[in-house]
C-alpha positions in Angstrom: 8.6 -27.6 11.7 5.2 -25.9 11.0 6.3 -22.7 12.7 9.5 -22.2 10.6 8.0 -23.1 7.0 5.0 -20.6 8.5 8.1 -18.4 9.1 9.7 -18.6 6.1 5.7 -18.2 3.7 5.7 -15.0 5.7 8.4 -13.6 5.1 8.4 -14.5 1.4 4.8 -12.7 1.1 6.2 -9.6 2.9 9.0 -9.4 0.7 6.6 -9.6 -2.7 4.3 -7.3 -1.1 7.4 -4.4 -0.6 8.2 -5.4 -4.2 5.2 -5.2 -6.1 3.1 -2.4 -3.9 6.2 0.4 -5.1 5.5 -1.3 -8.2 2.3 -0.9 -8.8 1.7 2.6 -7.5 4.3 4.0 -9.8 2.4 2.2 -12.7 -0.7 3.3 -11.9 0.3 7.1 -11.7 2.1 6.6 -15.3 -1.1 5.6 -15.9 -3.3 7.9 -14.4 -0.8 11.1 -15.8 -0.1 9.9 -19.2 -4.1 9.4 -20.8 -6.8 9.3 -17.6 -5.7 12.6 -16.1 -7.1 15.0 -18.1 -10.4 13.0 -20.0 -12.0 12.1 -15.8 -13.8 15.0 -14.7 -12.0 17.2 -12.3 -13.4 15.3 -8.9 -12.2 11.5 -10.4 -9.3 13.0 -11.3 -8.5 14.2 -7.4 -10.2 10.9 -6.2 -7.9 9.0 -8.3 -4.8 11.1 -6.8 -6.0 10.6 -3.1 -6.0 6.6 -3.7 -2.4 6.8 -5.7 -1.3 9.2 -3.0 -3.0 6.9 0.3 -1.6 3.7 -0.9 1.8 5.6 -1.1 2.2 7.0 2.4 0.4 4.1 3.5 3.7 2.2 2.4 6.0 4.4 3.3 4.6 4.6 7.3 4.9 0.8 7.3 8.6 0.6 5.8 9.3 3.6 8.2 8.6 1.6 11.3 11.1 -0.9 10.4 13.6 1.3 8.8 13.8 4.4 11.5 13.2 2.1 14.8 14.9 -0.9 14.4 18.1 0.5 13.7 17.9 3.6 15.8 17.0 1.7 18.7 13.5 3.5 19.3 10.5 2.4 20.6 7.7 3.3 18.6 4.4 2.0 19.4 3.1 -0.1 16.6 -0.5 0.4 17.4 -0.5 3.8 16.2 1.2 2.9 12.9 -1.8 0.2 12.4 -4.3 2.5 13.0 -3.1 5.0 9.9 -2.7 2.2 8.2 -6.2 0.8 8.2 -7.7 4.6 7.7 -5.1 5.4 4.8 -6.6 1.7 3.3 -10.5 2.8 4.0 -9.7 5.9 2.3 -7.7 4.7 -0.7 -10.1 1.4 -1.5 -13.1 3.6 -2.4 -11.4 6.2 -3.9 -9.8 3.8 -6.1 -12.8 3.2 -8.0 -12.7 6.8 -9.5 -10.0 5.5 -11.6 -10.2 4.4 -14.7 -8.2 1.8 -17.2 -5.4 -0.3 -16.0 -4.6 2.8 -13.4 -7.2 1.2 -11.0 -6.7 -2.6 -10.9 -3.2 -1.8 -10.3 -4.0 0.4 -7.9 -6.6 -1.8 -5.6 -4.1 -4.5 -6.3 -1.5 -2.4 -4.2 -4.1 -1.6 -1.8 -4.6 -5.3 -1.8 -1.3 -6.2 -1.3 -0.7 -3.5 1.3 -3.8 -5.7 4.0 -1.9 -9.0 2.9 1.8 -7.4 4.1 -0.1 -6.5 7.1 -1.4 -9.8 7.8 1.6 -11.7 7.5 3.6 -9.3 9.6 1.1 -9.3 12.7 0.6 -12.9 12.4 3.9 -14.2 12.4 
């Protein structure tokens, strides 16, 4: 009984996190483009990019993993996949603090997100 209500808080945390992570990174580079862009100084401004553009493939190697190998059958080793996922996260925490406005709470709220749709998928 405590495994499949564990089960079922997992998978409704992963399926927020794919929500509001795509979410969040698109509003944070309106954002970022719209007003922060051009008043930062130049190497904010490319900090800033680097923690929009981590988060962003960060995502996108995790949804990958399910999305190419489950259906094609292959066997990808998930290890390798955790490992960029933790250095694209190291990378895209710090840098996140370059931003400025409501670009970079959304922004270390995705990053935030992205560690919390990592701990419920290797823990369940």
């Amino acid at each position: 009984m405590v495994y499949v209500c564990a089960t079922r808080l997992s998978t409704a945390v992963q399926m927020i996190a794919l929500l509001a992570i795509p979410s969040l990174t698109v509003l944070a580079y309106r954002n970022w483009t719209s007003r922060w862009r051009s008043e930062l100084p130049h190497w904010r401004s490319v900090l800033g990019f680097i923690s929009i553009l981590t988060t962003s493939l960060g995502l996108l190697a995790f949804a990958s993993l399910f999305l190419l190998a489950i259906p094609l059958r292959i066997n990808l080793n998930a290890d390798y996949c955790l490992v960029f996922e933790i250095l694209t996260l190291t990378l895209g925490i710090p840098s996140a603090l370059a931003l400025k406005g409501p670009s970079r709470p959304q922004i270390l709220f995705a990053d935030l997100m992205m560690i919390l749709l990592l701990w419920a998928t290797i823990n369940v």
